[in-house]
ZAPA-195958 format. One line per field, with one value per residue (C-alpha): residue in three letters; chain; x, y, z. Coordinates in nm, 3 decimals. Each point is the difference from the previous one (the first is absolute). Layout:
BEGIN
aa ALA_...
ch A_...
east X_...
north Y_...
up Z_...
END
This chain:
BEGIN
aa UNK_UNK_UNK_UNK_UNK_UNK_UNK_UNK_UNK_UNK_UNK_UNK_UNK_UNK_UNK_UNK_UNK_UNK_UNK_UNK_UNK_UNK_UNK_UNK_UNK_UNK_UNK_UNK_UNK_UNK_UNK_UNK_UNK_UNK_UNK_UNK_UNK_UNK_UNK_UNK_UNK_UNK_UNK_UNK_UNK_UNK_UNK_UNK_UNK_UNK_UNK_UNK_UNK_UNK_UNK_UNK_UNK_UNK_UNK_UNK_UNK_UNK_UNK_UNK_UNK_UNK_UNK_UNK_UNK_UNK_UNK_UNK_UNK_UNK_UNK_UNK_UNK_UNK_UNK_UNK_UNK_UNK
ch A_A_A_A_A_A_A_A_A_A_A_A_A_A_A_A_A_A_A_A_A_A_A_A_A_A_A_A_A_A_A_A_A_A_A_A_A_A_A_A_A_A_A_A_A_A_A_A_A_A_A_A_A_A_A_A_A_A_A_A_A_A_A_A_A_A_A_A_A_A_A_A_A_A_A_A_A_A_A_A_A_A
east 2.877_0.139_0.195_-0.095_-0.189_-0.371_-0.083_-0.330_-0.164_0.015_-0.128_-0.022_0.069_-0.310_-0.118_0.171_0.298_0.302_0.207_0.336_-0.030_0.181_0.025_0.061_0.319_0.097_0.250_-0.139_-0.303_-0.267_-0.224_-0.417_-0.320_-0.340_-0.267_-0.378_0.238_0.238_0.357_0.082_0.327_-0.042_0.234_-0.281_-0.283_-0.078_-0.015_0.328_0.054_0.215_-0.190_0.262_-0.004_0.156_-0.044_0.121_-0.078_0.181_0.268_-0.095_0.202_0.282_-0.058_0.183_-0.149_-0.138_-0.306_-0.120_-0.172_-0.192_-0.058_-0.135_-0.235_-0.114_-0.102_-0.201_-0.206_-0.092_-0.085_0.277_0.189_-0.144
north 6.241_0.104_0.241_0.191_0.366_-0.023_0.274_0.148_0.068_-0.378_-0.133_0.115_-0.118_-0.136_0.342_0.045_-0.230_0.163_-0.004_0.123_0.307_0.186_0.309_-0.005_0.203_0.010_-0.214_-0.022_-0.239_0.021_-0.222_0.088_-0.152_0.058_0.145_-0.014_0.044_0.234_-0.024_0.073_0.036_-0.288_0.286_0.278_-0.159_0.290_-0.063_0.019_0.371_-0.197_-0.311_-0.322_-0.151_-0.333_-0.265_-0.319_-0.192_0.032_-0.293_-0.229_0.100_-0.211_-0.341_0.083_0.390_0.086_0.135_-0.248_-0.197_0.289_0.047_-0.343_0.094_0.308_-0.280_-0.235_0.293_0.114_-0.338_0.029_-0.324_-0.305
up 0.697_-0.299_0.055_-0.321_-0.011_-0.095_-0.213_0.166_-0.363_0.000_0.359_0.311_0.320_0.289_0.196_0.310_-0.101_0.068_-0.257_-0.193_-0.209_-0.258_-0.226_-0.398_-0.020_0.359_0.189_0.352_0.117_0.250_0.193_-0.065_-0.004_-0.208_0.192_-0.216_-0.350_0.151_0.133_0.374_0.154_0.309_0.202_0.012_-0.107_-0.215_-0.427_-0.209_-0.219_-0.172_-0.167_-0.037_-0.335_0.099_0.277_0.152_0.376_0.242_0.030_0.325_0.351_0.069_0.193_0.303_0.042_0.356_-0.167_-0.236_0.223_0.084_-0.340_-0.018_0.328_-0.159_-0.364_0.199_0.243_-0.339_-0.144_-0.267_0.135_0.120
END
Protein backbone atom coordinates (compact mmCIF):
# COMPACT_ATOMS: atom_id res chain seq x y z
CA UNK A 1 0.00 0.00 0.00
CA UNK A 2 0.93 3.27 -0.63
CA UNK A 3 -0.37 5.15 1.53
CA UNK A 4 -1.09 8.02 -0.94
CA UNK A 5 -4.84 9.35 -2.02
CA UNK A 6 -5.92 8.20 -5.53
CA UNK A 7 -7.67 10.85 -7.13
CA UNK A 8 -10.96 9.09 -8.48
CA UNK A 9 -10.82 11.23 -11.91
CA UNK A 10 -7.70 9.13 -12.28
CA UNK A 11 -8.58 5.33 -11.23
CA UNK A 12 -10.82 3.76 -9.34
CA UNK A 13 -10.81 1.20 -6.98
CA UNK A 14 -12.19 -2.95 -7.78
CA UNK A 15 -16.24 -2.86 -7.06
CA UNK A 16 -17.07 -3.95 -3.76
CA UNK A 17 -13.50 -3.25 -2.35
CA UNK A 18 -13.76 -1.42 0.61
CA UNK A 19 -11.81 1.25 0.63
CA UNK A 20 -10.57 4.79 2.22
CA UNK A 21 -12.38 7.84 1.08
CA UNK A 22 -12.08 11.49 1.14
CA UNK A 23 -13.59 14.92 0.33
CA UNK A 24 -11.74 17.89 -1.65
CA UNK A 25 -11.90 20.63 0.96
CA UNK A 26 -12.95 18.67 3.93
CA UNK A 27 -10.85 17.26 6.77
CA UNK A 28 -12.66 14.10 7.83
CA UNK A 29 -12.51 10.57 5.89
CA UNK A 30 -14.83 7.77 5.39
CA UNK A 31 -14.77 4.18 4.56
CA UNK A 32 -17.06 3.25 1.02
CA UNK A 33 -17.23 0.97 -1.68
CA UNK A 34 -18.38 1.20 -5.53
CA UNK A 35 -21.47 -0.48 -6.24
CA UNK A 36 -22.18 -0.78 -10.54
CA UNK A 37 -20.13 2.93 -10.78
CA UNK A 38 -21.57 4.32 -7.70
CA UNK A 39 -20.32 4.87 -4.14
CA UNK A 40 -22.00 3.10 -1.11
CA UNK A 41 -21.46 3.72 2.44
CA UNK A 42 -20.52 -0.24 3.64
CA UNK A 43 -22.59 1.07 7.07
CA UNK A 44 -26.12 1.32 5.31
CA UNK A 45 -25.66 -0.13 2.25
CA UNK A 46 -27.52 2.65 0.69
CA UNK A 47 -25.40 5.15 -2.14
CA UNK A 48 -23.30 8.17 -0.85
CA UNK A 49 -25.21 12.04 -1.31
CA UNK A 50 -22.01 13.05 -0.95
CA UNK A 51 -19.68 11.55 -3.85
CA UNK A 52 -15.77 11.14 -2.45
CA UNK A 53 -13.26 12.54 -4.74
CA UNK A 54 -10.27 10.66 -3.34
CA UNK A 55 -9.39 7.04 -2.30
CA UNK A 56 -6.88 4.72 -0.83
CA UNK A 57 -7.13 0.69 0.64
CA UNK A 58 -7.53 0.03 3.58
CA UNK A 59 -4.10 -0.66 5.47
CA UNK A 60 -3.93 -4.62 6.45
CA UNK A 61 -5.22 -5.54 10.31
CA UNK A 62 -2.54 -5.96 12.66
CA UNK A 63 -0.79 -9.50 12.97
CA UNK A 64 -1.83 -10.27 16.36
CA UNK A 65 -5.80 -8.99 15.95
CA UNK A 66 -8.49 -11.55 17.19
CA UNK A 67 -10.28 -11.02 13.94
CA UNK A 68 -7.89 -11.36 11.24
CA UNK A 69 -7.92 -14.79 11.03
CA UNK A 70 -11.42 -14.57 10.42
CA UNK A 71 -10.74 -12.23 7.93
CA UNK A 72 -8.49 -14.68 6.34
CA UNK A 73 -11.57 -17.45 6.66
CA UNK A 74 -13.94 -15.10 5.18
CA UNK A 75 -10.70 -14.67 1.79
CA UNK A 76 -10.46 -18.29 1.15
CA UNK A 77 -14.68 -19.20 1.43
CA UNK A 78 -14.69 -16.63 -1.24
CA UNK A 79 -11.77 -17.97 -3.21
CA UNK A 80 -9.75 -14.73 -2.67
CA UNK A 81 -6.82 -16.67 -0.78
CA UNK A 82 -5.45 -19.89 -1.54
Amino acid sequence: MSGEWIPVTERLPDQYEIVMVGWAGRRDIGKGYLHHGKWRDPLVCKPDANQPTHWMPLPAPPADDKYSANTQDQRRRRGDEP
